[in-house]
C-alpha positions in Angstrom: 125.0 142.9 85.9 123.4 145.8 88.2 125.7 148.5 89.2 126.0 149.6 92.9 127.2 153.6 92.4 128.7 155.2 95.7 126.4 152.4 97.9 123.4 153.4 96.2 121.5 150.5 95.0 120.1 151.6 91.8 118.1 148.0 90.8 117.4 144.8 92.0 116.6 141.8 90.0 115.1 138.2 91.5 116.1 135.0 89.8 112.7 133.2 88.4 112.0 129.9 87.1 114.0 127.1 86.2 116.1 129.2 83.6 116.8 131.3 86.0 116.1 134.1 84.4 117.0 137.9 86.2 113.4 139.6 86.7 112.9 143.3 88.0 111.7 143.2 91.9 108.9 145.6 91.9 108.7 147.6 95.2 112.5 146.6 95.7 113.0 149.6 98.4 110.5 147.8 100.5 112.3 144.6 100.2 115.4 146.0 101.0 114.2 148.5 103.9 112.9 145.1 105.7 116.6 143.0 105.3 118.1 146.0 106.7 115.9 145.9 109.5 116.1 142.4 110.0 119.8 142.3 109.4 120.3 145.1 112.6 117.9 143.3 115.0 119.9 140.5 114.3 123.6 142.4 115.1 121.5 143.7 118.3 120.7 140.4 119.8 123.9 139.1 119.8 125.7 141.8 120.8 123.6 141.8 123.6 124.1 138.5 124.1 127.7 138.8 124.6 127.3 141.4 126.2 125.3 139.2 129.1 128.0 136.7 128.8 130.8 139.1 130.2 
């Protein structure tokens, strides 16, 4: 199990294969750099789409 300390992510870890076995994401900052990104473009369209509904 990975640890999140104080919101600092520390590790991540993909699922591989049919075993699913827990491998280490290399360049995991990346990765999770580009959710965030996507995640607040995402929050921003639809508030401005409600926002156009009012």
């Amino acid at each position: 199990m990975n640890r999140i300390y104080q919101g600092k992510v520390t590790n991540v870890e993909i699922l591989k294969g049919k075993d699913g076995k827990p491998e280490p994401l290399p360049d995991w900052q990346d990765a999770l750099w580009q959710h965030h990104q996507l995640f607040q473009d995402a929050v921003n369209y639809y508030t401005l789409a409600l926002a156009a509904l009012a």
